[in-house]
Each structure stands twice: as C-alpha cells, then as structure tokens.
VOZA-781748 format. One record per residue: residue number from 1; x, z, y of N, C-alpha, C in turn. Coordinates in pm, whole numbers. Layout:
// VOZA-781748
resi,nx,nz,ny,cax,caz,cay,cx,cz,cy
NUM,X,Z,Y,X,Z,Y,X,Z,Y
...
END
This chain:
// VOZA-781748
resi,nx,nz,ny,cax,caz,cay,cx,cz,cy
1,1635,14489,11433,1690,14455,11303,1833,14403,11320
2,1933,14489,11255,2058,14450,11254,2077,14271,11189
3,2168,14229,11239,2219,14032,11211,2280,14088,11039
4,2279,13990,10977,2347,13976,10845,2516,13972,10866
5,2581,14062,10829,2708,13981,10854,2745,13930,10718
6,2755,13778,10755,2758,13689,10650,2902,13689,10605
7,2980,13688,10758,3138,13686,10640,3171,13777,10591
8,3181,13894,10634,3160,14054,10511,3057,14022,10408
9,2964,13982,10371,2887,13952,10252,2958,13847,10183
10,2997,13743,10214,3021,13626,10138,3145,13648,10090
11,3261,13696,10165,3378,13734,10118,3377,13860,9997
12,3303,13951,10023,3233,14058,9908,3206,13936,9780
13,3117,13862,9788,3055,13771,9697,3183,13673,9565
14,3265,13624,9686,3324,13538,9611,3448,13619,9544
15,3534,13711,9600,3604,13776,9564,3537,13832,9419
16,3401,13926,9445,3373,13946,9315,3345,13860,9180
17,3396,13704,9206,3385,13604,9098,3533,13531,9090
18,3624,13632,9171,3758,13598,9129,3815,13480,9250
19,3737,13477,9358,3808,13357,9441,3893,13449,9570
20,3993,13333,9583,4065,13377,9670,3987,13390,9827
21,4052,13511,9917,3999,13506,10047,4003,13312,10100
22,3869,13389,10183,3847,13213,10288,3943,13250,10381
23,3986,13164,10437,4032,13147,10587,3977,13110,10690
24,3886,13188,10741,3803,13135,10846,3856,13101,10943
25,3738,13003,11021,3830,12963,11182,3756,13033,11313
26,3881,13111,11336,3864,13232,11457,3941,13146,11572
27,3830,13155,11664,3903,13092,11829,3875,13206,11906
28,4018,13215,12010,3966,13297,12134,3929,13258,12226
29,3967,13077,12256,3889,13088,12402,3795,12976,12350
30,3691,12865,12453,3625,12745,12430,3613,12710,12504
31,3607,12565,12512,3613,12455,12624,3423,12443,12668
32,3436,12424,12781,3332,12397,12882,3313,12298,12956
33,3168,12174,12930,3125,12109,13009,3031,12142,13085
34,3000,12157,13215,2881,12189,13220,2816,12036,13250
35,2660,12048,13237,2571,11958,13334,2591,11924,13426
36,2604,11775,13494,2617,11729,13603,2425,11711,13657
37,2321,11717,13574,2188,11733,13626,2127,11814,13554
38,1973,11817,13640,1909,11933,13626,1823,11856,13443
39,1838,11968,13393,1747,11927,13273,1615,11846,13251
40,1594,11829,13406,1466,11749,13389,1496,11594,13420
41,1600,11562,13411,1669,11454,13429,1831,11409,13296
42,1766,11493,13229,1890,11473,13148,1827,11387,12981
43,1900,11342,12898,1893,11255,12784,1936,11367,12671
44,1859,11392,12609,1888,11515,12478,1882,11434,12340
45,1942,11505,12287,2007,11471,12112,2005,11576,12078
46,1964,11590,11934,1997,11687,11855,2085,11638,11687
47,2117,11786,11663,2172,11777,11536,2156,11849,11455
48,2127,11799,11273,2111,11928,11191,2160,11891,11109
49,2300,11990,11038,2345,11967,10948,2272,11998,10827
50,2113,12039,10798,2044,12110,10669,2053,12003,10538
51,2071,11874,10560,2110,11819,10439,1930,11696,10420
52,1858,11674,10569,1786,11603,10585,1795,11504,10616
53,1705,11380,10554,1702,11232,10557,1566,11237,10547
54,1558,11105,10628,1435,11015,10593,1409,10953,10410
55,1304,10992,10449,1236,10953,10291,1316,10830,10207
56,1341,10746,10294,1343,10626,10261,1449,10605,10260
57,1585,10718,10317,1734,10674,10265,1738,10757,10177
58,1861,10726,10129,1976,10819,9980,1958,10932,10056
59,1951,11025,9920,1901,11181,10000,2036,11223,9976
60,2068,11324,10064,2230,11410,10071,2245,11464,9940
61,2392,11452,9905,2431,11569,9807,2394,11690,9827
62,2281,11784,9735,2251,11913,9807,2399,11972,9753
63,2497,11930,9710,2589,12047,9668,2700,11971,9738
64,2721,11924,9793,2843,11831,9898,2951,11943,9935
65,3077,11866,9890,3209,11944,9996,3295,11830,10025
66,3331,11873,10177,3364,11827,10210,3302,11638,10238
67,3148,11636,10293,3097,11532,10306,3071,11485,10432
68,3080,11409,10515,3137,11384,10637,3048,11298,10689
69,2950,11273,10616,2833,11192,10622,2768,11220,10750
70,2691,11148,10870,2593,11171,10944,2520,11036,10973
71,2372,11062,10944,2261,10962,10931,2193,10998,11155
72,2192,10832,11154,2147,10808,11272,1987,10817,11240
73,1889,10904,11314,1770,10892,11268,1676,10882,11420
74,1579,10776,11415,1518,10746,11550,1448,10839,11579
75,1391,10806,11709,1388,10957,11828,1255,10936,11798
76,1174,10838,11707,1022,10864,11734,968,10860,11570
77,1075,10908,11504,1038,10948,11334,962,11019,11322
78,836,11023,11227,744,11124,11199,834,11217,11119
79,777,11345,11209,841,11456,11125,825,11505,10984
80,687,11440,10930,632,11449,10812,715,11325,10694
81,810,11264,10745,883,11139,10689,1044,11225,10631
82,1051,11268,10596,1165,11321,10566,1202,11442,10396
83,1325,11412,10389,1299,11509,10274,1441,11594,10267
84,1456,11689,10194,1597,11769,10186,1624,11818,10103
85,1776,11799,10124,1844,11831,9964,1986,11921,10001
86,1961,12064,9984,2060,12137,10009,2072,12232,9932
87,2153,12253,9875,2137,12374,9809,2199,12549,9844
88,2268,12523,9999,2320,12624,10021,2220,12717,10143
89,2073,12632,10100,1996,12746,10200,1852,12699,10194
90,1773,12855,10202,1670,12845,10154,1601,12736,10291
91,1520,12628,10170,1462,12567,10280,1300,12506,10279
92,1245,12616,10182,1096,12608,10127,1041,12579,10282
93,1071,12629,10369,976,12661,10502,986,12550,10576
94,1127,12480,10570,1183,12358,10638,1071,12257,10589
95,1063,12240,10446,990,12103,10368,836,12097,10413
96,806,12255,10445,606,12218,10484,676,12168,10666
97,699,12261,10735,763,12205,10886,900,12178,10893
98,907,12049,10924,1015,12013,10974,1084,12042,11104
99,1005,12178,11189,1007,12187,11317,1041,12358,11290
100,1062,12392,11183,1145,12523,11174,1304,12497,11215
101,1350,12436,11141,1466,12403,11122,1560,12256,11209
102,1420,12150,11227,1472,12068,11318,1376,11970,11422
103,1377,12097,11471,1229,12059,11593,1229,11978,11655
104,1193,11811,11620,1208,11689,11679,1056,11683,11782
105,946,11768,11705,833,11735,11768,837,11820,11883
106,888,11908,11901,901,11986,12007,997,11969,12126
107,1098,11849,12070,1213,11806,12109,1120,11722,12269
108,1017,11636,12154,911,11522,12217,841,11576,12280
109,761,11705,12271,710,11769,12349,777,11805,12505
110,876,11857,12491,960,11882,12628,989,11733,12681
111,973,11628,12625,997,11506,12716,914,11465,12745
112,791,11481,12704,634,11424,12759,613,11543,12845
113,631,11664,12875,581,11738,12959,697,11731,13126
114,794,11650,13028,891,11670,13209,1012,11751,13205
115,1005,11870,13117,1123,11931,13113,1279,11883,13076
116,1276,11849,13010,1361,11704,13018,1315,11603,12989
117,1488,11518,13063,1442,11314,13105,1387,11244,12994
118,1456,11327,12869,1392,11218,12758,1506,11226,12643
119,1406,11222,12521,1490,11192,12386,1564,11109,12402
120,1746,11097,12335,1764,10994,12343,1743,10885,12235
121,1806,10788,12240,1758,10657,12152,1759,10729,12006
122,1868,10810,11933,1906,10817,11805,1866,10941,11830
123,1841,11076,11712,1887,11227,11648,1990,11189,11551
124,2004,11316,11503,2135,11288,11448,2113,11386,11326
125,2174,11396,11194,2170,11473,11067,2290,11467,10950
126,2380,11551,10984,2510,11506,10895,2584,11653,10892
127,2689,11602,10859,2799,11739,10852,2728,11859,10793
128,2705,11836,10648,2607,11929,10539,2736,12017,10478
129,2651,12091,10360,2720,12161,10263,2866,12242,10314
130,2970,12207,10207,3061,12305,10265,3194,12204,10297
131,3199,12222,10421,3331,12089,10480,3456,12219,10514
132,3495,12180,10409,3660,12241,10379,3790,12196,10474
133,3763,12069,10443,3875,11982,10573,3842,11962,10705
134,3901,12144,10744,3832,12085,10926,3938,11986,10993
135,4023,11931,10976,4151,11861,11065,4113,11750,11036
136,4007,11688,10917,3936,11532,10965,3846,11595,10998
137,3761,11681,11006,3607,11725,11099,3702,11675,11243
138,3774,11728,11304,3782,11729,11446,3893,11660,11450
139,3951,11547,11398,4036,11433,11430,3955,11345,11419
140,3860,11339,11341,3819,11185,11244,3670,11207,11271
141,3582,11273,11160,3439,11261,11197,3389,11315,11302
142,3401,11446,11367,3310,11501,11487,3384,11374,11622
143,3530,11331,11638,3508,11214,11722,3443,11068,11739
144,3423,11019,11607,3301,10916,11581,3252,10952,11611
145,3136,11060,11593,3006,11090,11631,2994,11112,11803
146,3064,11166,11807,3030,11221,11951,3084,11016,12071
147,3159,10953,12011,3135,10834,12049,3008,10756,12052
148,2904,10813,11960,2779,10792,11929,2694,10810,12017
149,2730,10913,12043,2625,11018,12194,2660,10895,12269
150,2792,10900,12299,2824,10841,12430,2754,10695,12449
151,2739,10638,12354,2669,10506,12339,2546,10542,12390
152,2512,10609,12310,2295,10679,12403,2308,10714,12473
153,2459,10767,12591,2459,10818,12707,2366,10996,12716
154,2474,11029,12626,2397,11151,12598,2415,11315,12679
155,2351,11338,12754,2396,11463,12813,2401,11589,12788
156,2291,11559,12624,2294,11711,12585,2276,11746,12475
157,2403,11774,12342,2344,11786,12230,2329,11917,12174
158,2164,11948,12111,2131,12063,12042,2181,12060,11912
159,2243,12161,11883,2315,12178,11688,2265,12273,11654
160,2217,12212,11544,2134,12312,11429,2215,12365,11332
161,2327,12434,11303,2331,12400,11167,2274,12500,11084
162,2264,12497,10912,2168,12549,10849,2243,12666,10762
163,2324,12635,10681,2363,12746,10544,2507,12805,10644
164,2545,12895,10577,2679,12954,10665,2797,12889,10690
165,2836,12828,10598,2951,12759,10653,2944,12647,10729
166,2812,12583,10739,2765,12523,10871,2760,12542,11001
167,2743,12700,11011,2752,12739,11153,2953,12750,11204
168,3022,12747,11094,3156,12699,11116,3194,12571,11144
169,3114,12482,11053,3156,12305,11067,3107,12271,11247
170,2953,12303,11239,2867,12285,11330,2974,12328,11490
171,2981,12456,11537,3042,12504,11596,3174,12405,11615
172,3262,12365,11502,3353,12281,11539,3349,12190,11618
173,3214,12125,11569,3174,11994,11646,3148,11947,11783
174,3049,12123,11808,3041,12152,11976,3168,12185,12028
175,3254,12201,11984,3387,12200,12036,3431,12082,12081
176,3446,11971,12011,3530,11904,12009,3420,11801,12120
177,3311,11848,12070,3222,11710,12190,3213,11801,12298
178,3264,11926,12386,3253,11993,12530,3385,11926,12536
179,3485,11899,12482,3630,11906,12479,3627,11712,12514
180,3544,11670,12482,3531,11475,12519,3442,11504,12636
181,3367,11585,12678,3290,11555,12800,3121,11570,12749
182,3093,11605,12676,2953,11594,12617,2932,11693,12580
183,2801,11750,12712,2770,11944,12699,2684,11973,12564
184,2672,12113,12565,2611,12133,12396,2585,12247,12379
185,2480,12323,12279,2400,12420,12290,2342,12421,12116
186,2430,12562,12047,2402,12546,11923,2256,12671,11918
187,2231,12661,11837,2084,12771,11783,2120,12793,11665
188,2225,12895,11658,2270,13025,11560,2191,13105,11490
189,2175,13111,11365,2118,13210,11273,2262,13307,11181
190,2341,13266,11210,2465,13376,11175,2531,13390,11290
191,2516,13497,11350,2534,13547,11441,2776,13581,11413
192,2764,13678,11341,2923,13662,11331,2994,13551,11284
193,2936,13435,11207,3013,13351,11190,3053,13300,11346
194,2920,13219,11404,2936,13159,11599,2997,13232,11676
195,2983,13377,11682,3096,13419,11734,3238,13435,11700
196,3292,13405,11573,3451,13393,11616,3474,13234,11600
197,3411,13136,11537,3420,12990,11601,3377,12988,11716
198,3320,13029,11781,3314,13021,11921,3292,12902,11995
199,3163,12803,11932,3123,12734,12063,3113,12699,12200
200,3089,12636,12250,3083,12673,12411,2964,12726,12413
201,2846,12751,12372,2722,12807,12449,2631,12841,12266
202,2624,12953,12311,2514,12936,12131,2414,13072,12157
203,2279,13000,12105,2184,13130,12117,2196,13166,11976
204,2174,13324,11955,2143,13376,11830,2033,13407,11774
205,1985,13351,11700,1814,13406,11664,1801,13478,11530
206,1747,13593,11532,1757,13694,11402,1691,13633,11349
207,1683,13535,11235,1603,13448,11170,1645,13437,11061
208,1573,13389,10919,1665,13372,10813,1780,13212,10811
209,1816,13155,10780,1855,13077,10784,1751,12966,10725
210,1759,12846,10755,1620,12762,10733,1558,12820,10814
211,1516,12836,10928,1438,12920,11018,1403,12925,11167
212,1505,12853,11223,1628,12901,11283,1499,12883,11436
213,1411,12801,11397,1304,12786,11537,1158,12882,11512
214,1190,12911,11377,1046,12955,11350,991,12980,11181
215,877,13022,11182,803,12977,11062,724,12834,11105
216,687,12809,10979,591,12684,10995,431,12671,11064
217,431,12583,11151,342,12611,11220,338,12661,11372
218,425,12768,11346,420,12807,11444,519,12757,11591
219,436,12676,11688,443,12565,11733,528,12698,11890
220,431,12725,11878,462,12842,12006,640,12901,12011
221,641,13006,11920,781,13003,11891,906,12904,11895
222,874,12821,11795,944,12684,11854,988,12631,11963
223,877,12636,12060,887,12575,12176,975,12692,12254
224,942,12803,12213,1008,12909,12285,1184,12908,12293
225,1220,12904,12151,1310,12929,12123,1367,12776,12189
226,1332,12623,12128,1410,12523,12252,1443,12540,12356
227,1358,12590,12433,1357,12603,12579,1430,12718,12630
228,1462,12795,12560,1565,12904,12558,1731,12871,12580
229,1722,12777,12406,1842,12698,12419,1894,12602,12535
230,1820,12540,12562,1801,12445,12676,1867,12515,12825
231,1752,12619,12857,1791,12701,12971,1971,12734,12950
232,2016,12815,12847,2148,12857,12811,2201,12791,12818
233,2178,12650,12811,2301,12509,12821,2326,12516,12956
234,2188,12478,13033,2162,12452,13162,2278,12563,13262
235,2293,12728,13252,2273,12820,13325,2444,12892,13278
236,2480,12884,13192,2649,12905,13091,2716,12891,13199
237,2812,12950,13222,2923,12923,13301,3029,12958,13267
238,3080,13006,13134,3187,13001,13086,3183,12970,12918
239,3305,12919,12902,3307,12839,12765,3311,12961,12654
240,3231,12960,12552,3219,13090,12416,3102,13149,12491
241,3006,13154,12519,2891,13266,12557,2790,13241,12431
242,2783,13404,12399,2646,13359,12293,2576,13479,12306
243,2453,13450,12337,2330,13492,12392,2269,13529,12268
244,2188,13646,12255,2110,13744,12163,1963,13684,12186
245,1899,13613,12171,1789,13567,12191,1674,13654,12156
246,1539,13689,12227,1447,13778,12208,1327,13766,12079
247,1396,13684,11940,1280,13653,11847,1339,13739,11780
248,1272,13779,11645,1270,13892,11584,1182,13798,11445
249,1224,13820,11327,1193,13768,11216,1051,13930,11180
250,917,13871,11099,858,13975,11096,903,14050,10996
251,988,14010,10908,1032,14081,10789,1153,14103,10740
252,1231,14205,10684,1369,14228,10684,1453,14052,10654
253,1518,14007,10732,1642,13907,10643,1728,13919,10540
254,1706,13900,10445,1785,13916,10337,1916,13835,10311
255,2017,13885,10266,2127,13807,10202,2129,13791,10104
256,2108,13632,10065,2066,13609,9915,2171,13461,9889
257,2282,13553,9828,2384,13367,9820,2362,13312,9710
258,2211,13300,9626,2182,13210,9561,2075,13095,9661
259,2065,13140,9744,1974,13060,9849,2033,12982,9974
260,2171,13074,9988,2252,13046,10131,2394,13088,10116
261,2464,13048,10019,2633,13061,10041,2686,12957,10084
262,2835,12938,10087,2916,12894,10161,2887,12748,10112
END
C-alpha cells in the first residue's frame, strides 16, 4: 500500500479554499547523536504531541496554533487516566487504547523485561495542533524541554507526533535535542512530511495517523513496532535515516482532512 502524500493532499486542500501555499521546512542534512550504551542500560522518554492529558489537568486546545505547551506526565500513570482533545486527527482508536498512539504500557513493558534500563522519571505530551512559529519551537520551547530530559538524565527520546503538521513540529524537536546531545527516534505515520524535515532517525509505519503503534489491543504489534524504533535508534549511523518499517494497516489509509489537517 502506497504512504499518503500528505503535502500534495493538503496543499491540493487548502489552495482549493483560497489559502496561500505553506512553506514547508525542507532540510538536507541532520545532526547525529549516537548512544554512548547499549539499550539495555539506557533511561527512555517519550513524546506525543496528540493533544493528551491526564484526566485531571486542563485538557489541550483541540484546535491550538501555535501552542507551545508541554505537560510533564509520570512514568507510572495509568494509561486508562487520560483524555484528548485534538481536532486535527482521527483519534477514536487512541481514546479506547492509549497504547496505539502513546505506548507508555509497552514503554513499561520493555523496562520490566530488561530491554531497556528504565522509564525515565517524567513522559512528556506537548507541542500539539498547528505550531506556525518554528524560530520559538527551536530557540525557545524545544530548548526548555530538552533541558528537561537532561534533568531525568535522559538517553533516549521516542516522538510520537500525531496530525501532519506535527510530524513537522515533532521532527524539529528531534533536531534540535540530537543537536544538544540527546539521541532520538521518531515513529512516523507521514512518511513525506519526516522525510524532508528530516530527523535524525525516524521509522515509517503505513498506519493511519492516530495509529501510529497499532490498533487497540493489539499489544503484539505495539511491542513490535517499539522495539523496532528502539533498535533504529540503537543501530543509525548517519543523521536523516528513515526506515520503511514492516507493518501494513489491514485496510486502505485514507486522506480525510476533516479528521487530520494541518
């Protein structure tokens, strides 16, 4: 099954409602940290920009631009504690599992089995909707944050991000934290957006967006697809590699930008 190309669709989309071309951000080369240890000794973090909080904070603007927001969320939160508010991507599948889209239990799984050293203290959930101003993304907010890691002593952060222009914000971010010293490993569901932002390391999974580990339930996949990511962090040896990953959605992906635009 051919990838969606989202920026040929979305640019089709908005043009036909009268908006001017986007200016996307195209890089040719990317900066590279690698691992100084073996993954079974390393401290993992993740990140998802889908527009998720804990029950019990202020839920995200599902229609946010330019929101710069990221919620510190503990490494031993029930995954069933959470709620989401996005409106730029379908996320019916996310709300029954929280382990489609931001696989904390699986995160825990690989640290109780050994594969890696261990969750670190915080996850992480911010940089939603559509962030227009990348020159405070990567002056101002993606360097706070990634000062954050550094506090948990973090060796390895996974980025989720969710609707399309996330996999642009997102991607920024792994930039700018390989570029401070803090390695990183995104799990791509728009395949042409990650490749011309150009991360240091990103797997692609033909998935819909909201998806990006799985359907719900399905625990197996999940685990598959982490440990995929994981390995690709681990094994990268040059900065921009993005890997075609072997999952396969069972049913055509649709482009639907009432579910997933910019």
């Amino acid at each position: 099954m051919e990838p969606i190309r989202y920026i040929e669709e979305l640019n089709k989309f908005y043009r036909a409602q009268g908006h001017p071309p986007y200016r996307w951000t195209i890089n040719e080369t990317a900066p590279l940290t690698r691992l100084k240890k073996p993954l079974s000794e390393c401290t993992v973090t993740m990140l998802t920009s889908g527009g998720i909080s804990r029950r019990s904070a202020e839920p995200f603007n599902p229609l946010a631009r330019n929101d710069h927001r990221v919620d510190a969320i503990e490494n031993d939160a029930p995954s069933d504690d959470f709620q989401i508010h996005d409106a730029y991507y379908d996320h019916r599948d996310a709300s029954r599992d929280m382990n489609c889209q931001f696989p904390i239990d699986r995160l825990r799984d690989l640290a109780a089995s050994g594969e890696i050293g261990c969750v670190a203290d915080r996850l992480w959930s911010g940089f939603m909707g559509r962030t227009y101003d990348r020159t405070r993304l990567t002056t101002e907010s993606a360097p706070a944050f990634i000062a954050e890691l550094k506090k948990d002593k973090v060796d390895l952060l996974v980025a989720v991000p969710a609707c399309p222009l996330d996999h642009q914000t997102v991607g920024l971010v792994c930039r700018t934290a390989e570029e401070a010293g803090v390695t990183t490993v995104c799990v791509s569901t728009g395949r042409d957006i990650t490749e011309q932002t150009k991360p240091p390391r990103s797997l692609f999974v033909n998935h819909p967006m909201g998806n990006a580990f799985g359907a719900p339930g399905d625990t197996k996949t999940q685990n598959a697809i982490l440990i995929a990511a994981l390995d690709l962090a681990a094994s990268a040896e040059e900065g921009g590699v993005l890997v075609d990953g072997p999952f396969e959605w069972p049913s055509e992906v649709e482009f639907a930008p009432g579910k997933a635009s910019m």
